[in-house]
N, C-alpha and C positions, 0 to 999 in steps of 0.2 A: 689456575684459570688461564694464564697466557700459553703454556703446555696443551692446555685441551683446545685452545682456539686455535694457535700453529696448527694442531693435529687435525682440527676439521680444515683449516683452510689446505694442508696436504694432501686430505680426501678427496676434495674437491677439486686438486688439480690431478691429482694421480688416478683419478677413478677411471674404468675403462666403461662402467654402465650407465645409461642413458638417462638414470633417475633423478640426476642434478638438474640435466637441461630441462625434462618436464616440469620438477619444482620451480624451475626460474623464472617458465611461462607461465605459469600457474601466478607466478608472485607480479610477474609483468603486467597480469592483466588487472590487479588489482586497484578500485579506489583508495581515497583517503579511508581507512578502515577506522582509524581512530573518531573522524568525525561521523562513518555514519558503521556501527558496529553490525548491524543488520547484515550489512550486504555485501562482509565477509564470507557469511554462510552458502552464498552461492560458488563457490572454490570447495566448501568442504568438504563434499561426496569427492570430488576430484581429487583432490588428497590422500582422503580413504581410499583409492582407488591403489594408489602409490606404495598402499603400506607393508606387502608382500616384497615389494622391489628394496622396500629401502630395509627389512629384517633382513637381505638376503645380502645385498650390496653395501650398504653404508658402514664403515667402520669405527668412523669418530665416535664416541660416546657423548660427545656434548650435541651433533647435528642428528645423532638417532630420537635422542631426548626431545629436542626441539621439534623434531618432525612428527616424531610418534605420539607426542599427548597433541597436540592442536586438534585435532581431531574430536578427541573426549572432552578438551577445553569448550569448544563449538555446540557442542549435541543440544545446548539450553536452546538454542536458538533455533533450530527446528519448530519447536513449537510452536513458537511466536510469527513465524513465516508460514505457520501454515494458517493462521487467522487474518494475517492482512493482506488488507488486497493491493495488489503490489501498482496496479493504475491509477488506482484512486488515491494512493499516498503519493507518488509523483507530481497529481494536480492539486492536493491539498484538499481533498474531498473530504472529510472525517467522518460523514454521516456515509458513508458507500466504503470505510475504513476498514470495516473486522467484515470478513467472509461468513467465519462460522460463529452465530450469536448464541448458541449454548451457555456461555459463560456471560453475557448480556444481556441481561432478562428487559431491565428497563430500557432499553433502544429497541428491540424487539416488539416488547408492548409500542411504543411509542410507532413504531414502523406498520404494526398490523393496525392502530388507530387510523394512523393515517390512509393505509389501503381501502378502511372501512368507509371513510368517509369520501374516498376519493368514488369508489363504485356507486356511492349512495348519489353522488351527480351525475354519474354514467347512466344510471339507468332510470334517471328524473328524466333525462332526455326524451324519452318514451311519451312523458306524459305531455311536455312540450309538443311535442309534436304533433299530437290530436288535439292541443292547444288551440296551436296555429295553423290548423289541417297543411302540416309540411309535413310527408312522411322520411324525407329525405336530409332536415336540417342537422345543421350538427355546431357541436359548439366551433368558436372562432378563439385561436389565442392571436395578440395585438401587444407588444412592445409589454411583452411578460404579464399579462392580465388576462386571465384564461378564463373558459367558460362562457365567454359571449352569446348571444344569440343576436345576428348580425340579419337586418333587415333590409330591405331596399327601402329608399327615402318616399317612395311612390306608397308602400302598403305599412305604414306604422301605422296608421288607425286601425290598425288590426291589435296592434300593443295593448294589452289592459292596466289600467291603469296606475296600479301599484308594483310595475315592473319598473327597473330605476336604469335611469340612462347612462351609461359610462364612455361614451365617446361617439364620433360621427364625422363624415367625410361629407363631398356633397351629392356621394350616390348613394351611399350607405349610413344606418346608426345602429349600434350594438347598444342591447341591456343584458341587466344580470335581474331574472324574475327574484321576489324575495326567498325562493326556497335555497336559490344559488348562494345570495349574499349572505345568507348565514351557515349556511355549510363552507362555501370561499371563505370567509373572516373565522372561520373552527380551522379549516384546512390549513391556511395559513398561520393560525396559532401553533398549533400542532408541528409543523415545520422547524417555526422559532423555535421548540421546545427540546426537537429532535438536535438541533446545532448544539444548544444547552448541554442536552443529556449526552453527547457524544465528545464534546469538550472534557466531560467529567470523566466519563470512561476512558478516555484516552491520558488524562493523569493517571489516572485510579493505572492502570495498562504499564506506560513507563515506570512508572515505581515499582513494579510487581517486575519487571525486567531488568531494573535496575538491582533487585538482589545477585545477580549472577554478572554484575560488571564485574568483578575484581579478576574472576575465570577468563572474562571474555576479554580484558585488557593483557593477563598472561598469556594466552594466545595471540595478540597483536603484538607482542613483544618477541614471542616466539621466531615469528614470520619476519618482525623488523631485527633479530640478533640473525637467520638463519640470509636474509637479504644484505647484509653492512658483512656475512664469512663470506659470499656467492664476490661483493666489491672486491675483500681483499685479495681472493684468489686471484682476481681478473689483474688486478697491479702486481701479484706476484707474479702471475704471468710475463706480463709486457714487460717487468722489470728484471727477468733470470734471478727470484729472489730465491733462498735455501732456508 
């Protein structure tokens, strides 16, 4: 073991080809990979890219090893990157999470409910509006409370009388007619449901991801033995070591 590591850190000082320095940029640019295993994967086409240069140039047997499986270590993780959305995991979204719901039947159901009921007040609006011969009204959102129908203080006796009042200025008052309040209070269930279901699926997700850790921490090991040879060369460098 200390013969094959000497021998890679020699390669890395003695090599005349360019393929150590790309690997090093390659490793420079990298996160914590341990804490977030994902987004190692975006290095590893780059890599792959490498693997002609390093069969042809690298002679160590222990940094050809290290170099040449990371790659096939990685490949799980394709997968899984190509389902999430890499935005909405940044801001913590989970219900805007998975891209492709193929494999999500119940988020999916739960997302096409939600559409259904969202159109089904879209186009109430219609009927509102020969309501209140407005052909122009449209709903009002107000401090997250959407679906309004926002009147001037001058014409609410136009209002009938089982439309329910949800707030008021002193030029304007908005109501939600009752066809709104019960589809708003479904749509809104519906939402809660969607957080629920998407919580779930996103365990249900990690665990399913979490079969191919033990590959994917050999690859992080890979990259942290081939980054601690890239150190020592650099001290045997500065040092005239033999």
């Amino acid at each position: 073991d200390i013969n094959a590591r000497l021998d890679a850190i020699s390669d890395v000082l003695h090599s005349e080809s360019s393929v150590f320095e790309q690997v090093e940029n390659h490793l420079r640019k990298l996160p914590d990979i341990e804490r977030g295993l994902c987004s190692i994967y975006h290095k590893k086409s780059e890599l792959q890219a490498l693997m002609p240069a390093v069969n042809s140039h690298v002679w160590s047997d222990l940094l050809r090893t290290l170099i040449l499986e990371t790659p096939e270590l990685l490949s799980p993780v394709e997968h899984y990157l190509k389902i999430l959305n890499e935005q909405a995991a940044k801001v913590g979204d989970k219900t805007e999470l998975f891209k492709d719901l193929s494999d999500f039947p119940l988020i999916k159901k739960r997302k096409d409910e939600i559409q259904e009921v969202t159109q089904s007040i879209q186009m109430h609006l219609q009927e509102l509006r020969k309501i209140l011969k407005l052909p122009s009204l449209q709903y009002v959102t107000v401090s997250g409370q959407e679906f309004m129908i926002e009147i001037k203080n001058s014409a609410v006796s136009c209002i009938p009388a089982d439309w329910v009042k949800v707030g008021s200025t002193k030029a304007v008052s908005r109501f939600h007619p009752p066809f709104i309040v019960e589809n708003y209070r479904r749509l809104n269930q519906l939402r809660e449901q969607l957080v629920l279901d998407c919580n779930v699926e996103w365990l249900a997700f990690l665990e399913n991801f979490g079969e191919h850790y033990h590959a994917l921490c050999k690859a992080v090991n890979h990259l942290a033995t081939v980054d601690c040879i890239f150190s020592l060369a650099k001290v045997a460098k500065q040092g005239n070591y033999c």
